[in-house]
N, CA and C atoms of all chains as a GROMACS GRO file, in nm:
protein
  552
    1UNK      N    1   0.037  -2.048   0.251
    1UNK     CA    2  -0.009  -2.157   0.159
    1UNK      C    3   0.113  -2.187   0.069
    2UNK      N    4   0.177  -2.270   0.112
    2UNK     CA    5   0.327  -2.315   0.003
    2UNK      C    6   0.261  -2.321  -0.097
    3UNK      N    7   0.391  -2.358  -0.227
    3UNK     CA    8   0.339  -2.380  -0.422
    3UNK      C    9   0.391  -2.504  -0.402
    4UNK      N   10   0.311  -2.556  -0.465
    4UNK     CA   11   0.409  -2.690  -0.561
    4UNK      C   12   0.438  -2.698  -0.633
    5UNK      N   13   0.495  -2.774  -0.679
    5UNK     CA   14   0.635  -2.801  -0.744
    5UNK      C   15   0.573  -2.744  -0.876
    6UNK      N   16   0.465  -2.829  -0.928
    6UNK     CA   17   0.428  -2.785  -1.098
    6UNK      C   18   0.417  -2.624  -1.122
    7UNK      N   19   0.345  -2.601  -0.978
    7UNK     CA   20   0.312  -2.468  -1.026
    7UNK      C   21   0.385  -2.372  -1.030
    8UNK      N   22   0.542  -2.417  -1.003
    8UNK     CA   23   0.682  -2.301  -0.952
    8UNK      C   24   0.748  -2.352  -1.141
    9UNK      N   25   0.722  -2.486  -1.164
    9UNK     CA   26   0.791  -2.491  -1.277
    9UNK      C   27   0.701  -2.425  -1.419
   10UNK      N   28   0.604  -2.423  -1.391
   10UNK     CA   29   0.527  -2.375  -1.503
   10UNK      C   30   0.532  -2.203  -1.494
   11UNK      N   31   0.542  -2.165  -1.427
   11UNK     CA   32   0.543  -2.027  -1.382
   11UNK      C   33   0.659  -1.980  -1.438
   12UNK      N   34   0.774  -2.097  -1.418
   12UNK     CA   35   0.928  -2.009  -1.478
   12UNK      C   36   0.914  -2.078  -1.616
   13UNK      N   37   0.859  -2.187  -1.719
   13UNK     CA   38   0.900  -2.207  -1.783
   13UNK      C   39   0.774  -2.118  -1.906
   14UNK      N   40   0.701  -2.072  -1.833
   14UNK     CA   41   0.637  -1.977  -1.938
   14UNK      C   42   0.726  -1.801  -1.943
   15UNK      N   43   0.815  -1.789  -1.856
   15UNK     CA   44   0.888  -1.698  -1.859
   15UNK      C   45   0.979  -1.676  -1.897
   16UNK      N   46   1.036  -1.839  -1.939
   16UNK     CA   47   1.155  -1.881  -1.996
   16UNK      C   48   1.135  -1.994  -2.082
   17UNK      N   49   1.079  -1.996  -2.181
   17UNK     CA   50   1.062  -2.162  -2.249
   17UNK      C   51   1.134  -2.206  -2.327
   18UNK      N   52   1.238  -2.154  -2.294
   18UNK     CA   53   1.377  -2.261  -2.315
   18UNK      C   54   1.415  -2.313  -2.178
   19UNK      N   55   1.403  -2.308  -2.073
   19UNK     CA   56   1.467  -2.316  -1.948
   19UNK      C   57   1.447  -2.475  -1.940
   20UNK      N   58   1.595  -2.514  -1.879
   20UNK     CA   59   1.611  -2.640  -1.868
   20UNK      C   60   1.595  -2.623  -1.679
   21UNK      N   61   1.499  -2.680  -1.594
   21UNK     CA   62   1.465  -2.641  -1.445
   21UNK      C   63   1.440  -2.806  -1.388
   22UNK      N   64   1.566  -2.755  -1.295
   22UNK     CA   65   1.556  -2.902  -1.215
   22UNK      C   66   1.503  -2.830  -1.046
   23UNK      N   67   1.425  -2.860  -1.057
   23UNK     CA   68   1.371  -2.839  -0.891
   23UNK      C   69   1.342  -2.959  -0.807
   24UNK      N   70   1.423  -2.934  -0.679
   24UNK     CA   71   1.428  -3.015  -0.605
   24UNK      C   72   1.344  -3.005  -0.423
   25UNK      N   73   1.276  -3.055  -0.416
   25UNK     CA   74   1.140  -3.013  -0.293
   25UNK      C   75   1.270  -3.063  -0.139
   26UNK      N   76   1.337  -2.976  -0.114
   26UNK     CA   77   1.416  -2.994   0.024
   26UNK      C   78   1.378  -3.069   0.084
   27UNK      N   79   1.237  -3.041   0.134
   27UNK     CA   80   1.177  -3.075   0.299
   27UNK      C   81   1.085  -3.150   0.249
   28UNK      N   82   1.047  -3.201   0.161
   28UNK     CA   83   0.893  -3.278   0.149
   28UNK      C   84   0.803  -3.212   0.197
   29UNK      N   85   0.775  -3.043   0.155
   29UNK     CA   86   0.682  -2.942   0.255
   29UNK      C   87   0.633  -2.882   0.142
   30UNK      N   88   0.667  -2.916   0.008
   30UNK     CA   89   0.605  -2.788  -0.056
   30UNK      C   90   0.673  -2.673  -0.041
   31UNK      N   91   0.762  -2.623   0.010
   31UNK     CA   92   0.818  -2.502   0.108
   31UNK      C   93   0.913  -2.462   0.091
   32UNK      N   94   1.012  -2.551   0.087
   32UNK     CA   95   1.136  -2.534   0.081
   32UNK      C   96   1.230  -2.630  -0.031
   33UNK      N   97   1.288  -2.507  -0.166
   33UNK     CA   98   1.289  -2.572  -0.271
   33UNK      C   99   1.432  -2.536  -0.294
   34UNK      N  100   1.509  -2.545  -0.371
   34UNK     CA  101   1.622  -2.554  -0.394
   34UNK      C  102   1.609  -2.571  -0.603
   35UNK      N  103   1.635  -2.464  -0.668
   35UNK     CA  104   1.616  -2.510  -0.823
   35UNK      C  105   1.729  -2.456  -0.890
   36UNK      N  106   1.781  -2.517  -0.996
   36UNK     CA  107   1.846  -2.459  -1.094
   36UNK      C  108   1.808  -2.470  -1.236
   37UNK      N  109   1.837  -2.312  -1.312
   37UNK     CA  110   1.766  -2.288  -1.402
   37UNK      C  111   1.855  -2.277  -1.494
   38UNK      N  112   1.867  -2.357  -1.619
   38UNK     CA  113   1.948  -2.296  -1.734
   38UNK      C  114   1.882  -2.224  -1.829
   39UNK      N  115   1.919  -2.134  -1.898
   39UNK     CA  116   1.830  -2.084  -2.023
   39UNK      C  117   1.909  -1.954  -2.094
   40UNK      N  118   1.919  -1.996  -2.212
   40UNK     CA  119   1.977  -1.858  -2.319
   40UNK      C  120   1.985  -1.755  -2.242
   41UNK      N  121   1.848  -1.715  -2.232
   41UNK     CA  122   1.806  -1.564  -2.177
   41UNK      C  123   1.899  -1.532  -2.074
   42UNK      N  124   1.965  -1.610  -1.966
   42UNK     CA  125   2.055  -1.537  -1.876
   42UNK      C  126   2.173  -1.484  -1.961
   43UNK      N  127   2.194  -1.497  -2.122
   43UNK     CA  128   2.338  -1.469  -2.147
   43UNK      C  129   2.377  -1.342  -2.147
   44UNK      N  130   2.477  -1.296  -2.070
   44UNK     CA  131   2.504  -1.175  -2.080
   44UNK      C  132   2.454  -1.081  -1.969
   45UNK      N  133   2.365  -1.179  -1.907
   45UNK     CA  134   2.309  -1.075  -1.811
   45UNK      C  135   2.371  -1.124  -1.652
   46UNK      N  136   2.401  -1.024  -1.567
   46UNK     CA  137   2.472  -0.993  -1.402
   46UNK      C  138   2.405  -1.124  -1.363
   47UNK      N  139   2.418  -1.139  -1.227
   47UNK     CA  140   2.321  -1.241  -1.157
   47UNK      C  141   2.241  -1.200  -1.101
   48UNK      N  142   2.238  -1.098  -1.036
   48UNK     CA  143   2.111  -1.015  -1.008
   48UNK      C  144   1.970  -1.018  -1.092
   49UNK      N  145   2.006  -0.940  -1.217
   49UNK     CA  146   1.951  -0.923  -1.332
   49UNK      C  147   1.879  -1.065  -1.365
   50UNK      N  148   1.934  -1.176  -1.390
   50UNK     CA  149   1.905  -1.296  -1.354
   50UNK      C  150   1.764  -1.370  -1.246
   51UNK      N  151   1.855  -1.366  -1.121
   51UNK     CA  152   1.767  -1.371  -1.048
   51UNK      C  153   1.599  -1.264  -1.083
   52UNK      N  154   1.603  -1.172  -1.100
   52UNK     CA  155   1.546  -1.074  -1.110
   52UNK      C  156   1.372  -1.136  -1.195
   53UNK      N  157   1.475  -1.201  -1.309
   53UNK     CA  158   1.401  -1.285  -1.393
   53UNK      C  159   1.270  -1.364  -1.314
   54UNK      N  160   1.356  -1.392  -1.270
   54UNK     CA  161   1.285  -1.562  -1.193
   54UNK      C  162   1.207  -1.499  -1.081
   55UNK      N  163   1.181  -1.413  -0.996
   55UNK     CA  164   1.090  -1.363  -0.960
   55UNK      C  165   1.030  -1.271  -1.018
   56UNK      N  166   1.059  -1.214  -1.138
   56UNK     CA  167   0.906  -1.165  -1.256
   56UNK      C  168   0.830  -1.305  -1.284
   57UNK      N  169   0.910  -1.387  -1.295
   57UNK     CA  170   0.860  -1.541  -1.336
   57UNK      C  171   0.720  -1.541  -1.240
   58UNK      N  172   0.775  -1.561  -1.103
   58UNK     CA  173   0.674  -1.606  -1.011
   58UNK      C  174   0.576  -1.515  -0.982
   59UNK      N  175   0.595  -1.368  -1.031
   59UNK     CA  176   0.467  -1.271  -1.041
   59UNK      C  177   0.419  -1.252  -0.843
   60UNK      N  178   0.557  -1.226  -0.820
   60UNK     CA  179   0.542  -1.140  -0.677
   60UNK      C  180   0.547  -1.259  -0.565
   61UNK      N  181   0.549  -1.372  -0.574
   61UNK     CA  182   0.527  -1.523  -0.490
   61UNK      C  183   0.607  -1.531  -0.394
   62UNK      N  184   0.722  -1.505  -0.448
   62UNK     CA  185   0.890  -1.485  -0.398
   62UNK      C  186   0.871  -1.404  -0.280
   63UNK      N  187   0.908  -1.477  -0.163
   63UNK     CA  188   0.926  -1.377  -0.040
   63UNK      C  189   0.810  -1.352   0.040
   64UNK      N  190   0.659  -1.429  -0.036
   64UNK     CA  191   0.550  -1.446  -0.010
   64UNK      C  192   0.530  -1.582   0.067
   65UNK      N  193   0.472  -1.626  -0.088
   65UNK     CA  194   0.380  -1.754  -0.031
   65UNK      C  195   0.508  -1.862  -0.020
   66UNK      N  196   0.629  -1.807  -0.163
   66UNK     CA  197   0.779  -1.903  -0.139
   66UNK      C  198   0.830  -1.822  -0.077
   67UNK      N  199   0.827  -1.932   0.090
   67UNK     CA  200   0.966  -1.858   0.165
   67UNK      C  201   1.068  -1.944   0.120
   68UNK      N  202   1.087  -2.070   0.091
   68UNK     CA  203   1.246  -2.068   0.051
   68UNK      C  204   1.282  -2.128  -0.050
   69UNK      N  205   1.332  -2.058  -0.142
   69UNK     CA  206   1.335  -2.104  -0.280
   69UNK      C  207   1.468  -2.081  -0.300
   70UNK      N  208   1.572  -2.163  -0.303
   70UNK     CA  209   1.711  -2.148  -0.358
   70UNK      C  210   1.745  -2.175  -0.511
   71UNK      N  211   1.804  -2.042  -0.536
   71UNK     CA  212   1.775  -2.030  -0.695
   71UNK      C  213   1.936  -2.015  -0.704
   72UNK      N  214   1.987  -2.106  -0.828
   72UNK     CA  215   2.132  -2.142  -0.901
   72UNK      C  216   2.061  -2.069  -1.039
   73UNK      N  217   2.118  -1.980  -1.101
   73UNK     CA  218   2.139  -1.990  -1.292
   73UNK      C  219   2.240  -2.013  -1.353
   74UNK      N  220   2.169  -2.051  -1.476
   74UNK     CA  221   2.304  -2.106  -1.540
   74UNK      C  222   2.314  -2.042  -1.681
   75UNK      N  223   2.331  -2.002  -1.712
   75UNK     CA  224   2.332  -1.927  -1.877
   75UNK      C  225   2.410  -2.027  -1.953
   76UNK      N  226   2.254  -2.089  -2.018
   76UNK     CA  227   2.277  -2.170  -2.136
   76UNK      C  228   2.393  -2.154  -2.284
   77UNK      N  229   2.514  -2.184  -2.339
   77UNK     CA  230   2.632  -2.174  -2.372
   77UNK      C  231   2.696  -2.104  -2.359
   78UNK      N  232   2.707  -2.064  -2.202
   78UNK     CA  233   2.846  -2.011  -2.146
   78UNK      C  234   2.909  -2.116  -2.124
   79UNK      N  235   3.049  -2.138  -2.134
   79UNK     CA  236   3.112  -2.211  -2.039
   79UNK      C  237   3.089  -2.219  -1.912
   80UNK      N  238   3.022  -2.356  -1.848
   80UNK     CA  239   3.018  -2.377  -1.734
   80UNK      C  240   3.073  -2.353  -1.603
   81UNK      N  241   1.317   1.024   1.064
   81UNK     CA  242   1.375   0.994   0.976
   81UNK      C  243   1.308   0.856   0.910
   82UNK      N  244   1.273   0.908   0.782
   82UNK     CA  245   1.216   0.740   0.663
   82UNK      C  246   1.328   0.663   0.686
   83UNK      N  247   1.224   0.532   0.632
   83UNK     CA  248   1.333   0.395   0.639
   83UNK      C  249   1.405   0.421   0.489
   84UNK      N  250   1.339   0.433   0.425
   84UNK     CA  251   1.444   0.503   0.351
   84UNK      C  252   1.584   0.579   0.329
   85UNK      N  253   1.583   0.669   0.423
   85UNK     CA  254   1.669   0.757   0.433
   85UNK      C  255   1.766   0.646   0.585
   86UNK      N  256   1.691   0.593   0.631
   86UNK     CA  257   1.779   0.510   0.733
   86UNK      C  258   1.877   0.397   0.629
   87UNK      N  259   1.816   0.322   0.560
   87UNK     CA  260   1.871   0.257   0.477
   87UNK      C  261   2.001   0.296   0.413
   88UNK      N  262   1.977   0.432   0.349
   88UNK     CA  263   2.047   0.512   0.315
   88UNK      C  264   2.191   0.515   0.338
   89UNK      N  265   2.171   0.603   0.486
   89UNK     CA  266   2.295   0.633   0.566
   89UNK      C  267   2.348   0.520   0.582
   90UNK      N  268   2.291   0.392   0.607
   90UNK     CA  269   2.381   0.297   0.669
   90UNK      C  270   2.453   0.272   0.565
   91UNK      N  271   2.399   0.203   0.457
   91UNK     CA  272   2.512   0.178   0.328
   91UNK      C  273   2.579   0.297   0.323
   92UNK      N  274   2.560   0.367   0.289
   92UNK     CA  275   2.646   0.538   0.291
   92UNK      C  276   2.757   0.493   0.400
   93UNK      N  277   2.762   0.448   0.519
   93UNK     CA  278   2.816   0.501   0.657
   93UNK      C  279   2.902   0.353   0.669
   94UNK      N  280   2.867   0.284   0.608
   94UNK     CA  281   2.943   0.106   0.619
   94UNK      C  282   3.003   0.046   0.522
   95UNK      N  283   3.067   0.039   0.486
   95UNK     CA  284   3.190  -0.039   0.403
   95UNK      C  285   3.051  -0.204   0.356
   96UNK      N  286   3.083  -0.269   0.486
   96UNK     CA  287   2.963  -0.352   0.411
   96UNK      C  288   2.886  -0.356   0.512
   97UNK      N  289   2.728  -0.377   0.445
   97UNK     CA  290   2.636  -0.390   0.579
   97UNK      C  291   2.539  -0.505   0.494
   98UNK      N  292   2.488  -0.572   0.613
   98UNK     CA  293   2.446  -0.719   0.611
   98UNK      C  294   2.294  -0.669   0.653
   99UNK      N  295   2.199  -0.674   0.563
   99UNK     CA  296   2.040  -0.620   0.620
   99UNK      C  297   1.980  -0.820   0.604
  100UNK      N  298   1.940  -0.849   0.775
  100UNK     CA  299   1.941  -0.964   0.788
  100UNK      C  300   1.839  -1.003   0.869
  101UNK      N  301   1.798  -1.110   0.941
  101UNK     CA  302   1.652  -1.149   1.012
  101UNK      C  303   1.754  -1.208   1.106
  102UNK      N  304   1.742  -1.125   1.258
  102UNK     CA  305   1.797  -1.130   1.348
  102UNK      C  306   1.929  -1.046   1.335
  103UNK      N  307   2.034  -1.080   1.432
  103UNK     CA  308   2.129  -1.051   1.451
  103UNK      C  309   2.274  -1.098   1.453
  104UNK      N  310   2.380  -1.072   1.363
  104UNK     CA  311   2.525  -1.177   1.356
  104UNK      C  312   2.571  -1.298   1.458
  105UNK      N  313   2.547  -1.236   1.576
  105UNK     CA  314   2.540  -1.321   1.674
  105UNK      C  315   2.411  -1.433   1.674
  106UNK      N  316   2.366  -1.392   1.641
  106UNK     CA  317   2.214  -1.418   1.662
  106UNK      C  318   2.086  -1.411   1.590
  107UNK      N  319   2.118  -1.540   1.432
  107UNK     CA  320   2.036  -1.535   1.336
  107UNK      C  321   1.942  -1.587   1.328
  108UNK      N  322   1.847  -1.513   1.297
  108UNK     CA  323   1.693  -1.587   1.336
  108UNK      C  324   1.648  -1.661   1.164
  109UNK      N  325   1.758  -1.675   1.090
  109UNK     CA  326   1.690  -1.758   1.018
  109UNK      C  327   1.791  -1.820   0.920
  110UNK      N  328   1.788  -1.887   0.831
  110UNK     CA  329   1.907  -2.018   0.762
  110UNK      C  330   1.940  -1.934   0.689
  111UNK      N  331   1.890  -1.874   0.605
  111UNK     CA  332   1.990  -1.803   0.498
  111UNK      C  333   2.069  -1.677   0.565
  112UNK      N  334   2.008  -1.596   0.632
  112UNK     CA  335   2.070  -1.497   0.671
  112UNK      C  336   2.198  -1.541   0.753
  113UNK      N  337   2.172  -1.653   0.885
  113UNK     CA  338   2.276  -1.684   0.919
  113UNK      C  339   2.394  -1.716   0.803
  114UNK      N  340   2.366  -1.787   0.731
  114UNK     CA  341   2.480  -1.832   0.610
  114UNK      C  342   2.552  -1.714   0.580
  115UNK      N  343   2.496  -1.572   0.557
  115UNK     CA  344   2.582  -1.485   0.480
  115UNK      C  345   2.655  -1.446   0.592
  116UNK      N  346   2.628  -1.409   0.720
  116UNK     CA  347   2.684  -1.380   0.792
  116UNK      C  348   2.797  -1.484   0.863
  117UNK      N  349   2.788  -1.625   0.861
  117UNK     CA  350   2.923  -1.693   0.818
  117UNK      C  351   3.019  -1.657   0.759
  118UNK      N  352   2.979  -1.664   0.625
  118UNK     CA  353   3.042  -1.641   0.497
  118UNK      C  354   3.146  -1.550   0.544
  119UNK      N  355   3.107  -1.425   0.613
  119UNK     CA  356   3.156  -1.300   0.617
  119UNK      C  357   3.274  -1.296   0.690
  120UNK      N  358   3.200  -1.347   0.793
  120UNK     CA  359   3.284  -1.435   0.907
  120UNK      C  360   3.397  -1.517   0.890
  121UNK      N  361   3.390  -1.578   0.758
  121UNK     CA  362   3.512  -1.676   0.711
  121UNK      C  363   3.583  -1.625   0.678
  122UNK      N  364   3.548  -1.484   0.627
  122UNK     CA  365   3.672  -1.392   0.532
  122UNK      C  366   3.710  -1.316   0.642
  123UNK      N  367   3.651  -1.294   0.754
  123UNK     CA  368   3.719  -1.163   0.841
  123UNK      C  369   3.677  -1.057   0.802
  124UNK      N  370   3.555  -1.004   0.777
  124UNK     CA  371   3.543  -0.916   0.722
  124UNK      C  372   3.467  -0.849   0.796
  125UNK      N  373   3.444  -0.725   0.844
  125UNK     CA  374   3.353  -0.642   0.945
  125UNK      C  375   3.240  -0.599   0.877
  126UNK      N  376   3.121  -0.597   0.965
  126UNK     CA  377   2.997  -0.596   0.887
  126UNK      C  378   2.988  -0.523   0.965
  127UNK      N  379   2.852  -0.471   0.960
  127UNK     CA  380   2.711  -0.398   1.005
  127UNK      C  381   2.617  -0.495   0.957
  128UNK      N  382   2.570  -0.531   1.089
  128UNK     CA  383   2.420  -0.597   1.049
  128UNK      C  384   2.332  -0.529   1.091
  129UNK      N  385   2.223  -0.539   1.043
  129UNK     CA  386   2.079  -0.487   1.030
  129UNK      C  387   1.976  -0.564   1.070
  130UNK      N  388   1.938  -0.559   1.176
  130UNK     CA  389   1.789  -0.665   1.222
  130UNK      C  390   1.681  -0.613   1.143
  131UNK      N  391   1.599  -0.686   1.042
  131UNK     CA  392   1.522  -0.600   0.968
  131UNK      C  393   1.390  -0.656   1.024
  132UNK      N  394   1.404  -0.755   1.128
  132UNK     CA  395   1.257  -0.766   1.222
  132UNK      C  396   1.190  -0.694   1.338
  133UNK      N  397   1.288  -0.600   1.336
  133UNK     CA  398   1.290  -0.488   1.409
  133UNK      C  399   1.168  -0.411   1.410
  134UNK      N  400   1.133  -0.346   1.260
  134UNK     CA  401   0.991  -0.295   1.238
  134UNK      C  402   0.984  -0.359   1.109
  135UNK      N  403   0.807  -0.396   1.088
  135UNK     CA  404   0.785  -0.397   1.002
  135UNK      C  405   0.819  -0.355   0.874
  136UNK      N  406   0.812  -0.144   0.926
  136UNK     CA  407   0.835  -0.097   0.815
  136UNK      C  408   0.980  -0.107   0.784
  137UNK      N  409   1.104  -0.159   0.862
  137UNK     CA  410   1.207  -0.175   0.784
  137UNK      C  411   1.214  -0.312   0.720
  138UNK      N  412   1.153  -0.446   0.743
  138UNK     CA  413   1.142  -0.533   0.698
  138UNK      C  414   1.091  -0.576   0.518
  139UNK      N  415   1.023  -0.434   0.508
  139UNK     CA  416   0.936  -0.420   0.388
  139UNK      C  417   1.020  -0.321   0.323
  140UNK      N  418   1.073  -0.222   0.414
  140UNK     CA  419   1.102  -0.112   0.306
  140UNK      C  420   1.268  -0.139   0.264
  141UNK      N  421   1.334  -0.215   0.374
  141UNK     CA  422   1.440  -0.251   0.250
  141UNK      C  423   1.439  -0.361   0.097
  142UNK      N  424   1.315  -0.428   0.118
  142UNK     CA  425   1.251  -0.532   0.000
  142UNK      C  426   1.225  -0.404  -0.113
  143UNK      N  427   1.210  -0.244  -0.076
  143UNK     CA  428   1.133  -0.174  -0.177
  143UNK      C  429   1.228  -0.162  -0.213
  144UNK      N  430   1.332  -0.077  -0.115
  144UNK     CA  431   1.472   0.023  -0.156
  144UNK      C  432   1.524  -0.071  -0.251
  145UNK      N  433   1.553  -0.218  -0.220
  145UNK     CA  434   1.678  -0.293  -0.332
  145UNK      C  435   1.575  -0.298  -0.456
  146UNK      N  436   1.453  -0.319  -0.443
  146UNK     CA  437   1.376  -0.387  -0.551
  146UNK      C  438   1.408  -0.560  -0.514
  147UNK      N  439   1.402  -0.609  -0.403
  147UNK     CA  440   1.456  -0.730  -0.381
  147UNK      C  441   1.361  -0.808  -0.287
  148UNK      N  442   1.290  -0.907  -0.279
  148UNK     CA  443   1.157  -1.016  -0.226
  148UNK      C  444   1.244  -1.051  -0.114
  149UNK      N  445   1.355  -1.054  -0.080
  149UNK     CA  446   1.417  -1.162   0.025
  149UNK      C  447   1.509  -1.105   0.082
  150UNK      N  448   1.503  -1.162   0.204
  150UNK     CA  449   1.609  -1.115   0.301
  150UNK      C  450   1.669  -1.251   0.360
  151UNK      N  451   1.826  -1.267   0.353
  151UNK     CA  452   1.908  -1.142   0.368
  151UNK      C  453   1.920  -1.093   0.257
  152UNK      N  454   2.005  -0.944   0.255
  152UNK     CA  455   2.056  -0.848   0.156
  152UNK      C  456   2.189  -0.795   0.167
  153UNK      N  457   2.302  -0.831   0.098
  153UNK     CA  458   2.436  -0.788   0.128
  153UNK      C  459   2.450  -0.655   0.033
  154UNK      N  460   2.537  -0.565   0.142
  154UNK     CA  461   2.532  -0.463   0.046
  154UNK      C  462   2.717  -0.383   0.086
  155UNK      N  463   2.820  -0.391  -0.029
  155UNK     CA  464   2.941  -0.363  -0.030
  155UNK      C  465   2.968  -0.253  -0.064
  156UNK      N  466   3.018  -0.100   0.001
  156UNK     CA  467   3.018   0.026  -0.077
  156UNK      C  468   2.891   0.055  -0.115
  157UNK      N  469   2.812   0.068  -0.072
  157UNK     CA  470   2.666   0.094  -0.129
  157UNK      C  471   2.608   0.044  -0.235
  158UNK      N  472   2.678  -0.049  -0.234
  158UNK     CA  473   2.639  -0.146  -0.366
  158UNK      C  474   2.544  -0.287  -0.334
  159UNK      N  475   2.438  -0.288  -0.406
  159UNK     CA  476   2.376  -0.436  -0.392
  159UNK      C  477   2.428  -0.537  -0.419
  160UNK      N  478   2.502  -0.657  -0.321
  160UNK     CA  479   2.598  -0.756  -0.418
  160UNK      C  480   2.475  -0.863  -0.439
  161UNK      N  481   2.380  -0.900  -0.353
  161UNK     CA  482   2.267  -1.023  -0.388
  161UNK      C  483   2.218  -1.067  -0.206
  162UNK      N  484   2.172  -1.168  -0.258
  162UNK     CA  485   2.049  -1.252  -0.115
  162UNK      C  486   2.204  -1.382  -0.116
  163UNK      N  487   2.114  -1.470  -0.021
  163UNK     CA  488   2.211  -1.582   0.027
  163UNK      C  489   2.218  -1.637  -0.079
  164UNK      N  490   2.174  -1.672  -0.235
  164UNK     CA  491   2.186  -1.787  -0.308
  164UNK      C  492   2.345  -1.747  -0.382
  165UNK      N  493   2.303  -1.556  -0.407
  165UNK     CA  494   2.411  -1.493  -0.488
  165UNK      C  495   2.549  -1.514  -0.399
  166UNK      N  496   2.516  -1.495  -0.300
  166UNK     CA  497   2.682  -1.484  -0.215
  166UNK      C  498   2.723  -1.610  -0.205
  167UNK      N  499   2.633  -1.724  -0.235
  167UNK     CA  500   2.658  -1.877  -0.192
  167UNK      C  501   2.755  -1.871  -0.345
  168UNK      N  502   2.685  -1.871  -0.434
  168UNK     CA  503   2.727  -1.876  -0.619
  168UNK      C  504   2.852  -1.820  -0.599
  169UNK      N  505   2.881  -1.653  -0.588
  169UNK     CA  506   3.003  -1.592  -0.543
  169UNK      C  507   3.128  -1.675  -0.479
  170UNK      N  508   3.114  -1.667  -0.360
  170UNK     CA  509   3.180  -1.798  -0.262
  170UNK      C  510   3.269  -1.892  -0.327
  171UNK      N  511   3.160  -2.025  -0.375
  171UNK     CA  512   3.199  -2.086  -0.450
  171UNK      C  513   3.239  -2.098  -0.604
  172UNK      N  514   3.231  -1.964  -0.670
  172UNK     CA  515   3.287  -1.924  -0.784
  172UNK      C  516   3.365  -1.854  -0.762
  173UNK      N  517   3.448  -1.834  -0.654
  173UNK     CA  518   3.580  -1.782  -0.597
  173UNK      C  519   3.567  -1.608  -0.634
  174UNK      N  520   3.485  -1.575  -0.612
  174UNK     CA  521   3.462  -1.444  -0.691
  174UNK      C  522   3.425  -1.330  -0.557
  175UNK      N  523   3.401  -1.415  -0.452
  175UNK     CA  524   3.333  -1.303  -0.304
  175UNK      C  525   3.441  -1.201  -0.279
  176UNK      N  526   3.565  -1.299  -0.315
  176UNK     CA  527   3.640  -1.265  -0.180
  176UNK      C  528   3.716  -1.092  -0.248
  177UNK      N  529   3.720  -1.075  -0.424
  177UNK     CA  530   3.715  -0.959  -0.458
  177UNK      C  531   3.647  -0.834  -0.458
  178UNK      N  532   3.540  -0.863  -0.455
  178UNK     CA  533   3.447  -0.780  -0.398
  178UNK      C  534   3.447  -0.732  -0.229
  179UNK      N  535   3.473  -0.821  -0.165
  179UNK     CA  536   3.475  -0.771  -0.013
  179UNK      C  537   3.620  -0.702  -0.025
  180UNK      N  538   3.709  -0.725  -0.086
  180UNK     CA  539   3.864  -0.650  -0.063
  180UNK      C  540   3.788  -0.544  -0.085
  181UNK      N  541   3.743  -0.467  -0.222
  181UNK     CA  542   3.694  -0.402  -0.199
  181UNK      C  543   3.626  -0.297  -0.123
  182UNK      N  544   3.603  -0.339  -0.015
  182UNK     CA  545   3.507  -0.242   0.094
  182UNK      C  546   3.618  -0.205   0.189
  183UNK      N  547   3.764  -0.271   0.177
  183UNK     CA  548   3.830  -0.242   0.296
  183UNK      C  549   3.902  -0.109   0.244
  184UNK      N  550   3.908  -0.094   0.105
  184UNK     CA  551   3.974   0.074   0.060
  184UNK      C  552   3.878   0.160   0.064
   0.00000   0.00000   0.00000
């Protein structure tokens, strides 16, 4: 059962509500997503650690019901 | 022997090993193929890992990293990330230090 779109952005932005999240639906499937996330909270932290985030975000979804979710972070005032 | 302890040895036993869906030659799926490109671009010798092999290795390397997705690159027994991290790496010119790495 793919997510849509609202329900992948509401999921990370209650985990992050600063997060600036541009998600983009690949395939027109629901399925296959492609997002990038900016937000404070990555500062300082690995990319792992990061990532890590964003599937506590989705509360186990990841690797589930989202098989493909391409995740960019961006740690909000780092230099780009 | 646990998948665990299989997991184990291989990072233990490989400089870098590629835990992936299918095989280098022969990737049964978009991201995994990508890392194994990647790898490929640098010249770099892997060990890949078919993790569709069994179930229980399909699941139990998701436990061992603490990680939802496969593929899984792993340098010196080290977790470097899934396809998005090695894509980020890559193009933040940053892979190619880490793989020197595995060749000492």
């Amino acid at each position: 059962m793919p997510l849509p779109k609202e329900t992948i952005e509401q999921m990370i932005k209650e985990a992050l509500p600063d997060a600036n999240i541009e998600l983009e639906d690949l395939a027109d499937d629901n399925d296959h997503y492609a997002v990038t996330i900016t937000s404070s909270a990555f500062r300082g932290k690995g990319r792992i650690e990061q990532h890590r985030m964003i599937f506590d975000a989705l509360k186990g979804r990841m690797g589930n019901e989202l098989h493909a979710l391409a995740i960019k972070t961006v740690a909000a005032g780092e230099d780009e | 022997m646990s998948v665990h302890q299989f997991i184990q040895d291989t990072i233990d036993q490989n400089p870098v090993v590629l835990f992936m869906k299918g095989e280098a030659m022969a990737p049964m799926c978009g991201f995994s193929a990508y890392v194994a490109r990647v790898l490929q671009h640098y010249g770099v010798e892997f060990k890949d890992v078919n993790v569709l092999e069994t179930e229980e290795l399909r699941q139990g390397i998701k436990d061992f990293t603490n990680w939802p997705t496969i593929p899984q690159l792993y340098v010196n027994g080290e977790f470097i990330g899934g396809a998005d991290i090695v894509r980020d790496m890559h193009e933040e010119d940053e892979l190619a230090a880490v793989l020197k790495k595995a060749e000492e």
